[in-house]
PAROKE-346789 format. One record per residue: residue in one letter; y, x, z of N, C-alpha, C, O, CB in turn. Coordinates in steps of 0.001 Angstrom, whole numbers, padded with zeros to 6 digits, always signed. Glycine has a CB too. Layout:
REM residues N
aYXZYXZYXZYXZYXZ/...
//
This chain:
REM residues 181
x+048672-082826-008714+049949-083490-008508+049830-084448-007322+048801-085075-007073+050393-084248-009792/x+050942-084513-006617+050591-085636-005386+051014-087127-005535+051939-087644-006161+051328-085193-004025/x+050546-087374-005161+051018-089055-005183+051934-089528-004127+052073-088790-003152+049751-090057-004998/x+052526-090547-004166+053598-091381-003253+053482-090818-002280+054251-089953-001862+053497-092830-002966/x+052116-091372-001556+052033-091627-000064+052138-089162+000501+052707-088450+001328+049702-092985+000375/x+051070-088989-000783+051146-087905-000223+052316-086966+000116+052445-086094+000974+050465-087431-000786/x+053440-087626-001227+055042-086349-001251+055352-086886+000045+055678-086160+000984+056740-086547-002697/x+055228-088575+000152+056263-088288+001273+056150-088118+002964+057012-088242+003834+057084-089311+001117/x+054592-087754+003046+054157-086753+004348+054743-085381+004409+055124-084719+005374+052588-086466+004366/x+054707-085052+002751+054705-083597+002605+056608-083618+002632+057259-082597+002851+053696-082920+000893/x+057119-084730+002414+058431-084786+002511+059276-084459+003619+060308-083814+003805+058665-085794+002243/x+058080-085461+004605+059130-085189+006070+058745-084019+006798+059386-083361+007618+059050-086441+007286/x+057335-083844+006257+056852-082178+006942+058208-081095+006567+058542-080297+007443+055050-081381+005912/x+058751-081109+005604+059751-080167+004728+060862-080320+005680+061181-079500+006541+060163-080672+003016/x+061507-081637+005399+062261-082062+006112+062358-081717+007277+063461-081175+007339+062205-082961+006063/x+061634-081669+008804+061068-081372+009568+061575-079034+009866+062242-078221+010505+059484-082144+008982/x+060621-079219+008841+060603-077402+009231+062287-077068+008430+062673-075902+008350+058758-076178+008099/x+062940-077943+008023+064544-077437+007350+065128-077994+008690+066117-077328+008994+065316-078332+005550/x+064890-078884+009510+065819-079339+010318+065534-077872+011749+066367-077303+012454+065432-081300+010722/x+064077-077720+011672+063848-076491+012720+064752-075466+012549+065613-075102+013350+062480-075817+012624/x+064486-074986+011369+065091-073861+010769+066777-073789+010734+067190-072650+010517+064526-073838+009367/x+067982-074981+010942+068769-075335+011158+068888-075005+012577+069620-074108+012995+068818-076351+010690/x+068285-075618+013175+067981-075558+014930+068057-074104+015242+069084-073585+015681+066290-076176+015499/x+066845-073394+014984+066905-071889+015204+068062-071133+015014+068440-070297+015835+066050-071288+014444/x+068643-071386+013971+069400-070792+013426+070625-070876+014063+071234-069885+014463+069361-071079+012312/x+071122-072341+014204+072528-072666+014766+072396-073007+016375+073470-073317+016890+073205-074027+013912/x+071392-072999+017142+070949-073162+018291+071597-074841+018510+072059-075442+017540+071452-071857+019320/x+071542-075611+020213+071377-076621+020130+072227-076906+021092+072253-077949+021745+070244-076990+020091/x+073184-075658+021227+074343-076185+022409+075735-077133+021759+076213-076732+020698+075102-074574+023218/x+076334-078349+022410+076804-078881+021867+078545-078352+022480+078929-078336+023650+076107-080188+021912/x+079174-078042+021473+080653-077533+022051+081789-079306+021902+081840-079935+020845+081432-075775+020595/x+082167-079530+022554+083288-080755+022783+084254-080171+022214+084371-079053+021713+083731-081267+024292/x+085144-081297+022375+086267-080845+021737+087389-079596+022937+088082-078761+022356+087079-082465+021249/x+087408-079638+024311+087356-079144+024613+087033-077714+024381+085811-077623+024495+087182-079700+024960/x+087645-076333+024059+086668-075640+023977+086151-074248+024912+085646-073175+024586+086836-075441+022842/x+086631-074972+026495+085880-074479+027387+084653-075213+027869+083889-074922+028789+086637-074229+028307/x+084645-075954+027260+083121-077594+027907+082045-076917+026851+082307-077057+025656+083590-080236+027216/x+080997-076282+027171+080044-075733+026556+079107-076711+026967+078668-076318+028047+079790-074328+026828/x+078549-077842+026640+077182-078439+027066+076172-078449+026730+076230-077762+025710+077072-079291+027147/x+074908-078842+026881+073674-078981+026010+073702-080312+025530+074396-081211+026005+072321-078700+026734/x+072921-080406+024568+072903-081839+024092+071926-082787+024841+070949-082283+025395+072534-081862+022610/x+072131-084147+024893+070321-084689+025447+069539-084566+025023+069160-084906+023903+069810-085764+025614/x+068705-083623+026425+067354-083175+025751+066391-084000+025045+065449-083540+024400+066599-082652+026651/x+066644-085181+025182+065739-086439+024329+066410-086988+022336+066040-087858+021548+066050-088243+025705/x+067241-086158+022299+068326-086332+020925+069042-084736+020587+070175-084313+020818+069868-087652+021410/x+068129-084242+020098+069075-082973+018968+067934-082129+018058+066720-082277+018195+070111-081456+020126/x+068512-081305+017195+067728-080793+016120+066217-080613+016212+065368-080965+015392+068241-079612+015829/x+065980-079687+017947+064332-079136+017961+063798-080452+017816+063291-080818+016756+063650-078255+019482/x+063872-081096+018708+063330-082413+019116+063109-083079+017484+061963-082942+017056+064553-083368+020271/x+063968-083687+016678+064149-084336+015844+062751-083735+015007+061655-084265+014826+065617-084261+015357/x+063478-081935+014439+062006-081428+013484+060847-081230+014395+060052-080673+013637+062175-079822+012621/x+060432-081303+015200+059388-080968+015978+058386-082545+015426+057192-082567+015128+059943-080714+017873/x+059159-083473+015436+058782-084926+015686+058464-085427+013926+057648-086268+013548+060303-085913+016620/x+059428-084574+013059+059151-084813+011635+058066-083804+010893+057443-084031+009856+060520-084713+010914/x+058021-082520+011802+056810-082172+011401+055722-082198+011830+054839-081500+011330+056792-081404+011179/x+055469-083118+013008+054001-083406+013652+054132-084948+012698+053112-085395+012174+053834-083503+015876/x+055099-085472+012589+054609-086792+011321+053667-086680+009642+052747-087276+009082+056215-087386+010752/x+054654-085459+009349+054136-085131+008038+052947-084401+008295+051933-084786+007712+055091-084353+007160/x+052881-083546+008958+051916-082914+009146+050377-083698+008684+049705-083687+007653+052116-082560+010509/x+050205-084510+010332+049245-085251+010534+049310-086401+009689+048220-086970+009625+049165-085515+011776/x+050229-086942+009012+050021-088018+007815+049754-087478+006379+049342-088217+005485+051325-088910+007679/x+050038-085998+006178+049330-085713+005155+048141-085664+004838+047562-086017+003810+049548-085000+004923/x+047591-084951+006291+046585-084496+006615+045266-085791+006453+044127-085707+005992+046929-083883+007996/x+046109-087085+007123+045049-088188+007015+045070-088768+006316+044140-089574+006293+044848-088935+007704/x+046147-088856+005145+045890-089382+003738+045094-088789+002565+044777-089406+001548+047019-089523+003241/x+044760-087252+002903+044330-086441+001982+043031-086392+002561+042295-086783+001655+045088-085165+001747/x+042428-086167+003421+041236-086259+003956+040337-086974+004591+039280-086463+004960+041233-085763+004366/x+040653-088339+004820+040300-089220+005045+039863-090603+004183+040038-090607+002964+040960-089206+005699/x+039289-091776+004863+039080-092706+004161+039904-093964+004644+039807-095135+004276+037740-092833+004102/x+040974-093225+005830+041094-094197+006158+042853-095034+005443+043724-094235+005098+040777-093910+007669/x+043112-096379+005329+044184-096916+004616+045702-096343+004970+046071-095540+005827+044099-098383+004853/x+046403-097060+003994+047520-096690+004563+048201-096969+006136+048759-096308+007012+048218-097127+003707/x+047907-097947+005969+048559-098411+007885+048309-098161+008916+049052-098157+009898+048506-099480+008444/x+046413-097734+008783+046159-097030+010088+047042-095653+009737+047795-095226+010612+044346-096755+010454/x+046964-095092+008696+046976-093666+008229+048649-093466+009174+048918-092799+010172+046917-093424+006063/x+049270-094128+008545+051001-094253+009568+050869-094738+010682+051804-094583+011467+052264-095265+009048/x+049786-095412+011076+050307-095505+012869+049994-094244+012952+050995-093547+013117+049450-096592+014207/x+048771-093519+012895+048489-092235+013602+049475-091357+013248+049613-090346+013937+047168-091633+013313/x+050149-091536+012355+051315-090543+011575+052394-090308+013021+052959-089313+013475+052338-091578+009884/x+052329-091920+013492+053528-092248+013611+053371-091831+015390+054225-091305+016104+053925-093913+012978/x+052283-092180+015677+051621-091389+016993+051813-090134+017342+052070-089699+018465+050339-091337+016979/x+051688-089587+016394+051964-087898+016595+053682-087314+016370+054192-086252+016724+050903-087016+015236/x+054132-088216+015811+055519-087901+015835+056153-088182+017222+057007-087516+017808+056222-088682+014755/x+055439-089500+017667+055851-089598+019057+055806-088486+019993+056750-088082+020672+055155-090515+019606/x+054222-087877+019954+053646-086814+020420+054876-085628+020167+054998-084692+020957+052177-086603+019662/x+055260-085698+019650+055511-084341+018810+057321-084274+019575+057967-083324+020017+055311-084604+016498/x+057701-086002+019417+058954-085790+020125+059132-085530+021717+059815-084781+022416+059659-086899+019834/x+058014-086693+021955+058152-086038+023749+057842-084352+024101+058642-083656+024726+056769-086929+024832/x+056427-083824+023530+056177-082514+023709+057384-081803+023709+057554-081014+024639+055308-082027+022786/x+058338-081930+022781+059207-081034+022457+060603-081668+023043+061490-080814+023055+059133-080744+020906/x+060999-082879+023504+061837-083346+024669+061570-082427+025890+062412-081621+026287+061501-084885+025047/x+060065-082631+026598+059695-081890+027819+059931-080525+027659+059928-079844+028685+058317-082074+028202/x+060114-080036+026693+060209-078366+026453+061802-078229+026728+062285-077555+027638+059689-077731+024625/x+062507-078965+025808+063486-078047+026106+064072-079043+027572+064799-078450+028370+064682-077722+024599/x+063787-080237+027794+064499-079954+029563+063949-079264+030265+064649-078665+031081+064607-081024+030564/x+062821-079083+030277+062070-077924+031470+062324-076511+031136+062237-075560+031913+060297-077999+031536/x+062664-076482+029834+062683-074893+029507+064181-074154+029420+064735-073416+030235+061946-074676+027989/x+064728-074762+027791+065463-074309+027334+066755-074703+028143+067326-073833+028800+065289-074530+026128/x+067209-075940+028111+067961-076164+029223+068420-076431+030398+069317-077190+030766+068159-076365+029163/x+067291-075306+031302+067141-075089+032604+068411-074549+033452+069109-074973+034374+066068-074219+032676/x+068336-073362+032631+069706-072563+033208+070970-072679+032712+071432-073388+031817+069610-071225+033123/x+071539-071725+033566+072926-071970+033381+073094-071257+031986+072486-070311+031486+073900-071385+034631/x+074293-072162+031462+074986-072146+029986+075793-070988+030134+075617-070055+029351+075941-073517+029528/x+076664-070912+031040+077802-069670+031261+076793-068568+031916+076043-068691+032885+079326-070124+032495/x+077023-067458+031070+076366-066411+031822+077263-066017+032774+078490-065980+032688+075917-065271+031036/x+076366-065649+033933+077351-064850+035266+078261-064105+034533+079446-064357+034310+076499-063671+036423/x+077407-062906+034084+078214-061489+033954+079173-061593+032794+079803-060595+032441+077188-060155+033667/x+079305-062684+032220+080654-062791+031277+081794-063471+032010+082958-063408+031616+080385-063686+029881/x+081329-064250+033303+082700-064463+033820+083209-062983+034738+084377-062596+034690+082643-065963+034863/x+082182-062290+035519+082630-061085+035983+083349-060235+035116+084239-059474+035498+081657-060440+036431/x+082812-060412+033476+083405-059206+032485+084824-060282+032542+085795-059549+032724+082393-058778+030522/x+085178-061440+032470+086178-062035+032153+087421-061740+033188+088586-061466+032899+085770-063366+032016/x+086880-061863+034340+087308-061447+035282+088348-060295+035487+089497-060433+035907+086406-061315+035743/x+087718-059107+035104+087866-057511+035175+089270-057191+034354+089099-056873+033177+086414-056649+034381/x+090468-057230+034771+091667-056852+034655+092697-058363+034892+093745-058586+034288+091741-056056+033179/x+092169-059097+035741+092875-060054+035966+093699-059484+036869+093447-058498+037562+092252-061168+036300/x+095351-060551+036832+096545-059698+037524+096295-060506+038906+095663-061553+038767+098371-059839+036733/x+096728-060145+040306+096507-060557+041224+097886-060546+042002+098969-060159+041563+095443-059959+041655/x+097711-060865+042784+098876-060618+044282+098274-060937+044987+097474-061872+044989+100243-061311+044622/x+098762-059607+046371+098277-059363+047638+098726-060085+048427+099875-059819+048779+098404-058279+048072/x+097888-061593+049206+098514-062168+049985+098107-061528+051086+099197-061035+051375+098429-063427+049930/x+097364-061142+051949+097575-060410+052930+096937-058862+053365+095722-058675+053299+097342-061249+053714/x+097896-057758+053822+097980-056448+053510+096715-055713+053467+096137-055430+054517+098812-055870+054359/x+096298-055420+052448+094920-054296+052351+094979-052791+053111+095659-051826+052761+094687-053864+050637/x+094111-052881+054194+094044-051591+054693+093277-050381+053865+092768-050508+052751+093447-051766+055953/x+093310-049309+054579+092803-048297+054368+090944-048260+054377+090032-047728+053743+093530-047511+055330/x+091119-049113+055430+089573-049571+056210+089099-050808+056086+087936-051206+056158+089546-049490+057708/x+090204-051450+055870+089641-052848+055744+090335-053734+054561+091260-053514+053779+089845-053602+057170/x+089402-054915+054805+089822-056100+054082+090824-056551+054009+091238-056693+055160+089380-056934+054292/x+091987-057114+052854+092940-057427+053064+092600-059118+051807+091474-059474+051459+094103-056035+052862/x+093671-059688+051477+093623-060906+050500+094309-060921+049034+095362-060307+048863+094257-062022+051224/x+093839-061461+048235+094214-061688+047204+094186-063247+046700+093477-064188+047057+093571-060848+046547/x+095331-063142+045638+095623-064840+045026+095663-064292+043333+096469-063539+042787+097636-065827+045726/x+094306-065089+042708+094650-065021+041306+094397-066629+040445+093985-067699+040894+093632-063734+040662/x+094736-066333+039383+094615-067605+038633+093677-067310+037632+093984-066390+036874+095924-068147+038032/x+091856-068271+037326+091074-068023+036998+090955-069337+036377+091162-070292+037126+090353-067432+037763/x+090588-069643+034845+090952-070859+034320+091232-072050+035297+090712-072961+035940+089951-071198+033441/x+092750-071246+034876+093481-072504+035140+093656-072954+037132+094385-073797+037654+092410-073797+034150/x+092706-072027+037753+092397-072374+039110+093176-071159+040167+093120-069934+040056+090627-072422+039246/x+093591-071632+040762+094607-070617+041804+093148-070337+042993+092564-071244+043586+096506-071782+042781/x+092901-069198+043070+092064-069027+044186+092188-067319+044675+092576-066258+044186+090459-069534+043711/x+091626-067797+045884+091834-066766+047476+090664-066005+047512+089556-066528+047635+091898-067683+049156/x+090852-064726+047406+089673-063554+048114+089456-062586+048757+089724-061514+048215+089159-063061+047652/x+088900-062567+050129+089421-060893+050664+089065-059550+048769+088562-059607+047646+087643-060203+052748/x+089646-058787+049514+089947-057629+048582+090112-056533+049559+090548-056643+050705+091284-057825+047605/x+089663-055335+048892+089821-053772+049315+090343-053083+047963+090204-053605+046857+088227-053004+049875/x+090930-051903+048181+091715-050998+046994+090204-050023+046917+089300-049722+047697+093613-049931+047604/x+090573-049750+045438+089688-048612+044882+089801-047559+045576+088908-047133+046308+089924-048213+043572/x+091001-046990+045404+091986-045437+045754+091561-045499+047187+091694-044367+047654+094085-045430+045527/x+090980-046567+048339+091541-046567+049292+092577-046164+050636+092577-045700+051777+091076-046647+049238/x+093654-046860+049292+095112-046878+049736+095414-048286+050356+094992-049364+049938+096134-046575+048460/x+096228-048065+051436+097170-049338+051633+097662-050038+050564+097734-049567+049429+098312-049040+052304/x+097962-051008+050839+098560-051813+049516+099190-052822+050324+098269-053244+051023+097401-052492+048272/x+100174-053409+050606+101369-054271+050865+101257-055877+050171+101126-056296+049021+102699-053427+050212/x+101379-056489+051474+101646-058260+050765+102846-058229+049494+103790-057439+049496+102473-059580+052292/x+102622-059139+048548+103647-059120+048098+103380-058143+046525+104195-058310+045618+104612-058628+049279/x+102369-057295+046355+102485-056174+045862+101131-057085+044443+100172-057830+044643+102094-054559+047172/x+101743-056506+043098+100494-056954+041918+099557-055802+042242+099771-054727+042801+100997-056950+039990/x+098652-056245+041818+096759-055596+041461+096492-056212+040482+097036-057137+039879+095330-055918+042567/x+095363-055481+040316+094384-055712+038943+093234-055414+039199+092778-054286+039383+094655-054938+037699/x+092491-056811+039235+090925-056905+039580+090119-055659+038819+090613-055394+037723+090261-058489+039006/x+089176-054990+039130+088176-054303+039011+087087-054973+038823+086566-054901+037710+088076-053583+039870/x+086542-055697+039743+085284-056389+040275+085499-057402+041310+086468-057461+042066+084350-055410+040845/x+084380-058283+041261+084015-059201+042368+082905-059010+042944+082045-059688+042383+083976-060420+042051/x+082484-058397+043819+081016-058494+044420+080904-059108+045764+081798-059166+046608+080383-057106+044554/x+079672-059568+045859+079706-060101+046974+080881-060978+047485+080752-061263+048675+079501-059177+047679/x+081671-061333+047063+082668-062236+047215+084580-061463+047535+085680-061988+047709+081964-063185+048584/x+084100-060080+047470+084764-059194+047532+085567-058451+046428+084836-057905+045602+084110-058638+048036/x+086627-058334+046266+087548-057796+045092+087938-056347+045448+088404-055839+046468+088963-058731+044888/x+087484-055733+043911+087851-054309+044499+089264-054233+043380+089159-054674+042236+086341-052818+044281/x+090083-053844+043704+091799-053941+043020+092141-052717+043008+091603-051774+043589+093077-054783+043882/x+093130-052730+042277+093872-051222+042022+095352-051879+041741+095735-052906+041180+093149-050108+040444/x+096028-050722+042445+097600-051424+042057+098097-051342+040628+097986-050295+039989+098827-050669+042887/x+098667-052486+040098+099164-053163+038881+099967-051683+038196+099813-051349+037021+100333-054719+039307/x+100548-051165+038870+101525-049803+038888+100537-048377+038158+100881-047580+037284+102018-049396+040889/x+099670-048446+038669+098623-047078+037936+098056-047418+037261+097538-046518+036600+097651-046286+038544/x+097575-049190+036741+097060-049550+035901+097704-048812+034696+097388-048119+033729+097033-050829+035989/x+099018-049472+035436+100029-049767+033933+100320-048464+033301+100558-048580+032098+101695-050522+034238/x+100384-046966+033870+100392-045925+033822+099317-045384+032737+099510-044678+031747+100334-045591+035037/x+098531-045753+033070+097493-045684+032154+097468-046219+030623+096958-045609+029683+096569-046269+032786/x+098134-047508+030554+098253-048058+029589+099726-047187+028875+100171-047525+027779+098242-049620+029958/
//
């Protein structure tokens, strides 16, 4: 049976691997109320961090209450040492690691992209580049554009994005879309 000091190493160790296991599970991105604002949380304050820090406490304070000679107070500073340990290690991880990159994946704004309605601000050739104006959350913006069909296409005239590459819109007129549909 364990005693005081020992449940409650073995407490926060528990504690600790339930808060991980929370973490894993529900990951550690924080959504605002907003719910296009996808952020991370501070990497110095959220779940990994927290159990990482409660199970290098319990861990190593079980460990030195059960096997050792040494008292209670040293036994919790060192407890309390390694939790430190345990929070920075795992602070430095996820800013260097986990929340390095970007939150929005590219290719879901390209997939987001892909049937947006457009207008031709200036005339798409056969051969060449012509312009487009669409509205992309919430943002009015300008891009040369070429037609799929490569057909003319007229200022003035709807499209429907295909793609963006290279900074380039490949469109199809709004008219054969709709045919389709």
């Amino acid at each position: 049976m364990l005693d005081a000091e020992h449940a409650f190493y073995a407490g926060a160790f528990g504690t600790g691997l339930l808060i991980s296991v929370y973490a894993m599970l529900n990951g550690s991105v924080r959504l605002d109320r907003d719910p296009n604002a996808i952020k991370p949380p501070p990497a110095a304050f959220n779940a990994p961090v927290i159990g990482a820090s409660c199970v290098a406490f319990g861990a190593i304070g079980y460990l030195i209450t059960k096997y050792s000679q040494l008292d209670t107070i040293p036994a919790l500073i060192i407890a309390l040492i390694a939790a430190a340990g345990g929070w920075i290690g795992m602070t430095v991880l996820m800013a260097k690691w986990a929340f390095k990159g970007p939150i929005v994946d590219p290719h879901e704004e390209l997939e987001e992209l892909q049937g947006t309605l457009a207008t031709v601000t200036r005339p798409i050739t056969p051969t060449g580049f012509g312009e487009i104006r669409y509205t992309f959350r919430g943002e009015s913006l300008h891009v040369p554009a070429k037609s799929i069909s490569g057909d003319a296409i007229l200022t003035n005239t709807d499209v429907v994005i295909e793609k963006i590459e290279n900074g380039v819109a490949d469109v199809e007129l709004w008219s054969v879309v709709e045919q389709r549909l």
